[in-house]
C-alpha positions as CSV (number, residue, x, y, z in Angstrom):
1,X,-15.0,13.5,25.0
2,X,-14.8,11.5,21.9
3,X,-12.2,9.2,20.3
4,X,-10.8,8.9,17.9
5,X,-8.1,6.2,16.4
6,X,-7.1,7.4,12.6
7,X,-3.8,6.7,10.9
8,X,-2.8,7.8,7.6
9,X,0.8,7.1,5.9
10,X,2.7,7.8,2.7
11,X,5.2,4.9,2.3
12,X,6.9,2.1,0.1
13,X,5.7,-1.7,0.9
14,X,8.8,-3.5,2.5
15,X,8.2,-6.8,1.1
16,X,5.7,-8.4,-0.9
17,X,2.1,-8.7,0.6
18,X,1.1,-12.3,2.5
19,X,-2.2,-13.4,1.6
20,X,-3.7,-15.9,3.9
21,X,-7.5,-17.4,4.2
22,X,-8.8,-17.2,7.6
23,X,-12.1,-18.0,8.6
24,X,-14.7,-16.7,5.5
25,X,-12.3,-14.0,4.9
26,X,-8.8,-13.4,3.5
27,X,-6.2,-11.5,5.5
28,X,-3.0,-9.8,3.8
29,X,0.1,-8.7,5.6
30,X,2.7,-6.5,4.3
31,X,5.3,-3.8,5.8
32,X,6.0,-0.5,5.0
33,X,8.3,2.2,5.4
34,X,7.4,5.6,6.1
35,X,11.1,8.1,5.5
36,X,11.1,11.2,7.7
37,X,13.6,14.0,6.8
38,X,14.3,16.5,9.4
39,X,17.1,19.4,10.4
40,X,19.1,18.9,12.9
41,X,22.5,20.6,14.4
42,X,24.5,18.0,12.6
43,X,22.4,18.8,9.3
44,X,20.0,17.3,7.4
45,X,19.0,13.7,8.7
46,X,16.6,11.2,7.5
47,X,15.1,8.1,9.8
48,X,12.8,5.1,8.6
49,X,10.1,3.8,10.6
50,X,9.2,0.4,9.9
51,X,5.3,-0.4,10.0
52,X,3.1,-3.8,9.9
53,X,0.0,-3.4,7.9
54,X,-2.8,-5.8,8.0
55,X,-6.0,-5.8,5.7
56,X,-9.2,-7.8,6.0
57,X,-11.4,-9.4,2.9
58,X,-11.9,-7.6,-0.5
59,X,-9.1,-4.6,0.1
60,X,-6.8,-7.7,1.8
61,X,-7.5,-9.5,-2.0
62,X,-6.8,-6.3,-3.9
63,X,-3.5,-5.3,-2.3
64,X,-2.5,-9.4,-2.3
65,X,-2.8,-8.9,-6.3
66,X,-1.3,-5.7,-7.2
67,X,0.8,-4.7,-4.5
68,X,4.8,-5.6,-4.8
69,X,7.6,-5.1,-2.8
70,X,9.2,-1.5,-3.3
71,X,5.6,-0.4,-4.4
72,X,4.5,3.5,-3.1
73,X,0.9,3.5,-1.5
74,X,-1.0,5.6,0.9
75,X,-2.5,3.9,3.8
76,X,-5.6,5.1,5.7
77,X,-6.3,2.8,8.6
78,X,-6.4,2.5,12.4
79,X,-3.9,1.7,15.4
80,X,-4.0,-1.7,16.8
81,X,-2.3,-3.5,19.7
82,X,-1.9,-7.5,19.6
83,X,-0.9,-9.1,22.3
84,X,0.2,-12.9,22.5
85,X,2.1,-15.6,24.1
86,X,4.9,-17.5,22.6
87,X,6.3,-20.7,24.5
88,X,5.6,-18.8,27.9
89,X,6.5,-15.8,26.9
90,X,4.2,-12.4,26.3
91,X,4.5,-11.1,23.3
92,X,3.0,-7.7,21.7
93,X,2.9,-5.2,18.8
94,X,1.0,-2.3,17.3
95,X,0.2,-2.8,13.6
96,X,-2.1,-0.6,11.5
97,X,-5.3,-2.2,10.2
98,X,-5.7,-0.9,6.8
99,X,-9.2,0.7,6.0
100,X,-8.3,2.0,2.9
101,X,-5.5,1.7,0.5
102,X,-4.4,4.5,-2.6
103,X,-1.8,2.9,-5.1
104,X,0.6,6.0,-5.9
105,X,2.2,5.2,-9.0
106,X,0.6,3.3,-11.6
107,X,1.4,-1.2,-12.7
108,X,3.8,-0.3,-15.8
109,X,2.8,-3.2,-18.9
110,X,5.1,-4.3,-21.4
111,X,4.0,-3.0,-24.9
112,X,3.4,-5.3,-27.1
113,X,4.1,-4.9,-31.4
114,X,-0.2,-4.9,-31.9
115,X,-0.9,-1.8,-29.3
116,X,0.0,1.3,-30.1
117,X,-0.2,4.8,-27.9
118,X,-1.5,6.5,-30.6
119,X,-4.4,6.7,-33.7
120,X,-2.4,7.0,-36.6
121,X,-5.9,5.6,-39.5
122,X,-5.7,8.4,-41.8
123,X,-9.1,10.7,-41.5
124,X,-11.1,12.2,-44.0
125,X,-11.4,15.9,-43.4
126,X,-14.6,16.1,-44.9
127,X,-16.7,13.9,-42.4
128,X,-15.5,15.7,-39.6
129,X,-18.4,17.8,-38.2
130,X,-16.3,20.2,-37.2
């Protein structure tokens, strides 16, 4: 039998992501939260769950630039499981290591007065070819 260790979530980043240069790589660390609404007997109920994310080199330098706190993304990754110890104590936790990352709502620039939305030259309507 096969295995298989896939993880895929729709959430908002929970702070703003941590770049870091590690060993001929950079590593960025951000959270997100994933809402789940659901029916209940005492109506409809919402819960959180609150989710480490950690990406490795060229995605880890992407999402370090244009990711922001509050920010919507879809995460396609895998389940990992740290363990550690912490003045004698062991310490653990599962965090998803990010394969690939979708931004879900587009970086918003300021406009500025010498851009404009629209072509607005007056044409000629005998040199179109149509």
């Amino acid at each position: 039998m096969g295995n298989l260790n896939k993880v895929v979530l729709v959430g908002n980043l929970t702070r703003n992501p941590e770049v870091k240069s590690a060993t001929n790589t950079t590593v960025t660390t951000f959270g997100l939260a994933v809402n789940r609404k659901y029916k209940s007997a005492e109506g409809l109920k919402e819960e959180t769950c609150f989710i480490d994310i950690v990406a490795f080199a060229k995605l880890a330098e992407i999402a370090g630039e244009y990711l922001t706190k509050g920010a919507p993304v879809l995460i396609e990754g895998r389940l990992s499981y740290n363990t550690w110890e912490q003045e004698g104590v062991k310490k653990s936790k599962h965090e998803v290591v990010a394969e690939n990352i979708q931004f879900l709502q587009r970086k918003e620039y300021p406009k500025t007065d010498n851009k404009t939305d629209t072509f607005s030259e007056d044409l000629d309507d005998t040199i179109i070819p149509f």
